[in-house]
N, C-alpha and C positions, 0 to 999 in steps of 0.2 A: 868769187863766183856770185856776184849780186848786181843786177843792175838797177836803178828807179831813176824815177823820174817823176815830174811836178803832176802831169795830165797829158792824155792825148784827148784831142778832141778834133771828130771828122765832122764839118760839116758842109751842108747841101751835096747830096751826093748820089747814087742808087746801085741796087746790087740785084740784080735780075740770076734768078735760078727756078730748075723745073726739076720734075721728077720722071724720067725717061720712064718710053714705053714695059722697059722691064722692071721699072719703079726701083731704078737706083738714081742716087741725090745728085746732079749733075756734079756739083763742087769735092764730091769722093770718087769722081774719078778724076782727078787732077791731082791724089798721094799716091805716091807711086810704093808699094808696099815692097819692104825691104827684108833680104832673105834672114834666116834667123843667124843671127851669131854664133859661131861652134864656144862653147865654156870652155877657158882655161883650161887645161888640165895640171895637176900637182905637179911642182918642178917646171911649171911653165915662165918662158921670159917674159910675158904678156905683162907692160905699165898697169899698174892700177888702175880703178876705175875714177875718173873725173868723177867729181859732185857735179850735181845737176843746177845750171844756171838758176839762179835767183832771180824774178822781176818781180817792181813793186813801183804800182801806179796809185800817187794820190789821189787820182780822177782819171777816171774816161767818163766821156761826153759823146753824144750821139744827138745832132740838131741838123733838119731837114733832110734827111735820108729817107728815101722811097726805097722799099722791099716790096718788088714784082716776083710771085710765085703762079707757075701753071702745071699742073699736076695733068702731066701727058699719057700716064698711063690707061686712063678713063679714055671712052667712046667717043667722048667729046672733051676733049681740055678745059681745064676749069681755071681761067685767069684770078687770081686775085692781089690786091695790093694794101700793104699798110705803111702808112706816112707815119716816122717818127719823127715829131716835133720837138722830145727832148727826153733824151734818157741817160742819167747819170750812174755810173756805178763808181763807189768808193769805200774805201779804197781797194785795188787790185791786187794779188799775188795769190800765189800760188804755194803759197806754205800751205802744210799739210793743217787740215780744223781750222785754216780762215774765212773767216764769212764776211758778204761786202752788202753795204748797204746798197738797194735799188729802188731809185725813183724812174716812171716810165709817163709819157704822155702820147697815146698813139691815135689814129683817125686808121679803121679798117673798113675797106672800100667806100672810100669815100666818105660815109654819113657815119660811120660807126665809131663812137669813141670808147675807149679804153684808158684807164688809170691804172698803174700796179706800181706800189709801195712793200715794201718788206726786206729782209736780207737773201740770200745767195751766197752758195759755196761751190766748189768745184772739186776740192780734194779734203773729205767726198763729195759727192755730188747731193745739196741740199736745197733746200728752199722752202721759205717762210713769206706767203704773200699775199695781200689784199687785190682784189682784182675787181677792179669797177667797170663795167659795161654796158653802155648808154647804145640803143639804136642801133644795134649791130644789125645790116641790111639781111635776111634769108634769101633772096631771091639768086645773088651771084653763088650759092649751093646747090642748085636746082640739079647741073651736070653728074654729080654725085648722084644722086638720083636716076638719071636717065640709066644705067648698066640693070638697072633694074625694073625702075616702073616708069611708063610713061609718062610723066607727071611735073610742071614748072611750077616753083614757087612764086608767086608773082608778086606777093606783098607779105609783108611781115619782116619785125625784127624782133631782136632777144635782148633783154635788159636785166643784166645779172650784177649780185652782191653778193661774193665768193671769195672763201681762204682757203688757200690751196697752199699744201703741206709735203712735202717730202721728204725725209731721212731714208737713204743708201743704208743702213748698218740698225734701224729699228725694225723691230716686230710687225708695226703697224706702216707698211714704206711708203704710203700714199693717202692721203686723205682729202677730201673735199666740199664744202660744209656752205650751205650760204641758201636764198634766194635766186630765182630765176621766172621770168615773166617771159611769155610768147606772146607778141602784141598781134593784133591785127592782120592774122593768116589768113591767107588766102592763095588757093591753087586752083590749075588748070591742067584740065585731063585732055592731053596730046593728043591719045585715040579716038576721040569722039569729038575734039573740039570744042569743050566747056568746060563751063567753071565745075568745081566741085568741090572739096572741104572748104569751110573756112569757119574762124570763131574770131570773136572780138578778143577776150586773152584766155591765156592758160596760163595761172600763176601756180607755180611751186613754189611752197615755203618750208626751210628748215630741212633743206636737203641736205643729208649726210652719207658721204660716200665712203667705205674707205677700203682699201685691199692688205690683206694677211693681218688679220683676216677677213675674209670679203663680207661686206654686206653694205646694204642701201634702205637707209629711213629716211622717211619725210613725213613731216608732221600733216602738210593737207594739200592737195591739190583740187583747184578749184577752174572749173573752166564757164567760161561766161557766152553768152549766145554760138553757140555752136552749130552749124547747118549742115546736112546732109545727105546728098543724093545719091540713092539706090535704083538702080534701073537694069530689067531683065528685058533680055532683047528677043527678039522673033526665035532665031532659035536657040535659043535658051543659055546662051552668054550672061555673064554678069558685066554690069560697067569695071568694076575694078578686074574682073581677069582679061577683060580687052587693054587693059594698063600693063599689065605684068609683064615684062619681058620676059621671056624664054630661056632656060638654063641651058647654057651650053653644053651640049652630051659628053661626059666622062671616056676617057679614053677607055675606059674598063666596059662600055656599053659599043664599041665599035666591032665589027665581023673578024676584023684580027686580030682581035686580043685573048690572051691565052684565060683559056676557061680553068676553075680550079678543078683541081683532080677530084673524085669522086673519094677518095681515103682520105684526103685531106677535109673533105667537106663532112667527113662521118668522124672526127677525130674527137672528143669532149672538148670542152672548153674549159680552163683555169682559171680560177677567179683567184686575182689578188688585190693589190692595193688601188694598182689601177683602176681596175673595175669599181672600185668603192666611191673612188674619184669623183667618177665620171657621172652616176648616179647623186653626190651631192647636189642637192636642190642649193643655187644661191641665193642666201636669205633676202627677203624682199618688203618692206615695212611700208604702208602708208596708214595712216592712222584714220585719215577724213579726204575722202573723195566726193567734190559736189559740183551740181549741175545747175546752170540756170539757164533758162528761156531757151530752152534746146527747140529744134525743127530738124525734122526728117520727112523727106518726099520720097516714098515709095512707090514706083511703077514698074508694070508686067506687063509685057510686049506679047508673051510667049501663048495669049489666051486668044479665044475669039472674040470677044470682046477686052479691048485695053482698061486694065484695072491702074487708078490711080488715088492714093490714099498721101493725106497730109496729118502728121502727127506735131504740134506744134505747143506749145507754152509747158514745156517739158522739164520741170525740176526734180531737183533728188539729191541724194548722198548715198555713198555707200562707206561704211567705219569698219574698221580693225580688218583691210586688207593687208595678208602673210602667210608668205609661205612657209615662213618657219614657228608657226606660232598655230596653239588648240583652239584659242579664243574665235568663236565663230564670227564670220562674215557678216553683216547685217546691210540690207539695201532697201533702198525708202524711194518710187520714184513716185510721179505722177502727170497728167499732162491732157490736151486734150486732142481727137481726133473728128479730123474734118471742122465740120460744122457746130454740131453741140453732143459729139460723142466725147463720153470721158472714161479714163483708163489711171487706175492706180495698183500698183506692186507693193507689194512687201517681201521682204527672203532675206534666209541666213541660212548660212552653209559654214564647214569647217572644212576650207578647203585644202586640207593637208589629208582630209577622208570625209569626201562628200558623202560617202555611204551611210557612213556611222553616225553623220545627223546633219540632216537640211528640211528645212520647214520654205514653203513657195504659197504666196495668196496673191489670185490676180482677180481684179474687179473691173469690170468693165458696164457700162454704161450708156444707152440714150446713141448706142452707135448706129447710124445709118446704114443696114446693109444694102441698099440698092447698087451702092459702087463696086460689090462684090457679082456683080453678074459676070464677071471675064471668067471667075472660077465655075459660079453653080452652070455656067453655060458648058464649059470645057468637063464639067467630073458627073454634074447629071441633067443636060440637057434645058434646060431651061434657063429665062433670064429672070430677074425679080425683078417687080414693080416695084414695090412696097414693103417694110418692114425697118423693126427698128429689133435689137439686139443687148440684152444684158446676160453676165454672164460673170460669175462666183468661182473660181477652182481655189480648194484649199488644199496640199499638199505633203506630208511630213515623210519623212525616210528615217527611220529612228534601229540603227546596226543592221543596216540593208532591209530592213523592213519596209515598204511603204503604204498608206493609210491616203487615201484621197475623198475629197468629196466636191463631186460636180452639181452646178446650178446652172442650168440653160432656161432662160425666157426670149421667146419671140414672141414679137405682137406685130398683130395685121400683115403679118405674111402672106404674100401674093405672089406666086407666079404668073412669067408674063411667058411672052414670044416662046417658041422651042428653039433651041439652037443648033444647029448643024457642027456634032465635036464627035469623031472618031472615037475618043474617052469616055463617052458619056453612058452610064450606066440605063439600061432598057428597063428602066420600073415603073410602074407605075403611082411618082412620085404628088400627085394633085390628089387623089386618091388618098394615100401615106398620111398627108398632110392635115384633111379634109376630118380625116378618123383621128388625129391627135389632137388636132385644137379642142378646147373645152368651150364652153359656153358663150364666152367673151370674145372667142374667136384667138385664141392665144396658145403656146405651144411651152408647156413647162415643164421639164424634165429634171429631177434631182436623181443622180447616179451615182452612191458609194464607189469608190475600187479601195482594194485591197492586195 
């Protein structure tokens, strides 16, 4: 009961498979599954059972073979292809705890290469592997996407240095551990017709994943020029909910579907294991999260005057993000807006119990309010000419307590025009203003809370 042989080796070749609308694998419905065998019973004449054929391949070889996949289940079919240029596995069988050597060299859609080195089992099912990924394109993903946000990836790929581990029969049955770089993203919002995210990279380092037990660390993620457009529309839409596709309504939410009973709905609930489950927070580690040269353009349609703010030379970090861990949160950011407005943050939270202690200081700076006339027009009639804006809040929450202390300074605050806003509050705010400024003409407010 053994067969071997030297090598097979296929090449130049292609094997084209999809994953049908009900997302089963095209090639498993071509086994035709076989009804179960009745067992012998005692005193049966039934031949013994045949041992199970032996194969044993010195080599299989894999050169020039194209693997076309389209995953038809999605809205839109997502083609994608990867050329193997050469993949050897050695040696082959099927004895029970054999493991074969695998070398791979593959090219996915086109621009994207991949390396993987390591061994392979099958009974059981294991794997030990280096997986090198050069330029892997984002853009042929984009479909993936569409079931949900309106949104093309239009540039970008992924550059990963990854060991990826499997053992069928250990504790820990999955792991994955390495480097990963997002180069060069860049999207396009479908709804509106414009561009919208993009960053120059996002490097993750010293990613560690692994399941039973689940958890995920990474030592730092670092994202490098990052851009981002925020925009509220006339009536009062956001850009990104004009993206979102719509959840398709639950049978449980149509006219016919049977309501639950009124006894049923007044019944306690039992809590058991499940329950315990399902409340597990999965643990989630990054040590060092940092920003550079960030931009964000903020605009609001929804005012009578169009408010639009640029926040730009944006750095930071934020350290000891977990949600499974006491150690407090700590965030560092800073940056500036507009023109010669500056703005820097400080915070730390314990975000496993915000309540039980977060400390927030925001400084702000030399900020221009004139560009804020879409608001003061819309909430109390009037437009500002003039004025400039600094502003102190220090914050602490210490076991749901909180402790705050505000600093407002304006100077040369000027109202202008009156504005025509249904919202706008009937005070008489020039007046208001007129009796708070001191001497210098300036408007300084320090206000404890507690």
């Amino acid at each position: 009961q053994l067969a071997t042989a030297e090598s097979l080796v296929v090449d130049n070749g292609a094997v084209h498979s999809w994953l049908t609308t009900n997302k089963v694998f095209n090639y498993s419905q071509l086994l035709k599954s076989s009804d179960p065998q009745t067992q012998a019973g005692p005193g049966s004449d039934a031949p013994p059972a045949t041992p199970a054929l032996q194969l044993r391949l010195d080599k299989i070889q894999l050169k020039s073979l194209q693997l076309h996949f389209a995953d038809r289940s999605l809205g839109e079919p997502a083609p994608q292809t990867v050329d193997i240029t050469d993949l050897a596995l050695s040696p082959f069988t099927l004895e029970q705890g054999a493991e074969f050597d695998l070398q791979a060299q593959l090219t996915i859609n086109t621009t994207g290469k991949t390396t993987i080195a390591g061994k392979v089992g099958a009974m059981p099912p294991m794997a030990a592997l280096a997986i090198d990924l050069k330029e892997i394109p984002l853009p042929p993903l984009s479909s993936y996407l569409h079931d949900t946000i309106r949104l093309n990836l239009t540039q970008g790929s992924i550059n990963a240095d990854l060991q990826f581990d499997y053992q069928s029969s250990a504790s820990q049955a999955l792991s994955l551990q390495g480097d990963i770089d997002i180069r060069q993203l860049d999207t396009f919002d479908l709804a509106d017709q414009g561009k919208w995210i993009h960053w120059q990279n996002l490097a993750i380092k010293t990613l560690a994943l692994q399941l039973e037990p689940a958890s995920l660390n990474i030592a730092s993620v670092e994202l490098v020029k990052p851009y981002f457009d925020a925009i509220v529309f006339e009536n009062g839409e956001t850009r990104l909910s004009r993206m979102l596709v719509p959840a398709p309504k639950h049978a449980a939410n149509t006219p016919d579907s049977p309501k639950p009973s009124s006894t049923t709905a007044q019944q306690p609930s039992v809590s058991n294991e499940d329950d315990t489950e399902k409340d597990t927070v999965f643990p989630v580690t990054i040590e060092k999260f940092s920003l550079s040269d960030g931009t964000l353009i903020y605009k609001d349609f929804n005012l009578p005057i169009n408010f639009t703010t640029h926040i730009h030379s944006l750095h930071g970090q934020v350290l000891d993000i977990s949600t499974a861990s006491s150690t407090p949160t700590e965030l560092f950011l800073d940056g500036k807006i507009d023109q010669n407005g500056k703005a820097k943050v400080t915070a730390a939270s314990q975000l496993s119990a915000p309540h039980a202690f977060s400390k927030f200081k925001l400084n702000l700076s030399h900020v221009d309010i004139t560009n804020a006339s879409g608001y003061s027009g819309k909430f109390a009639g009037y437009a500002i000419d003039d004025g400039t804006l600094a502003l102190n809040l220090d914050y602490r929450i210490n076991q749901g307590q909180l402790h705050g202390d505000n600093q407002l300074l304006l100077e040369s605050l000027t109202l202008g025009d009156t504005v025509d806003s249904p919202e706008a509050l009937n005070l008489p705010l020039k007046l208001a203003l007129a009796l708070m400024k001191d001497t210098a003409g300036n408007i300084d407010i320090n206000l404890p809370v507690t």
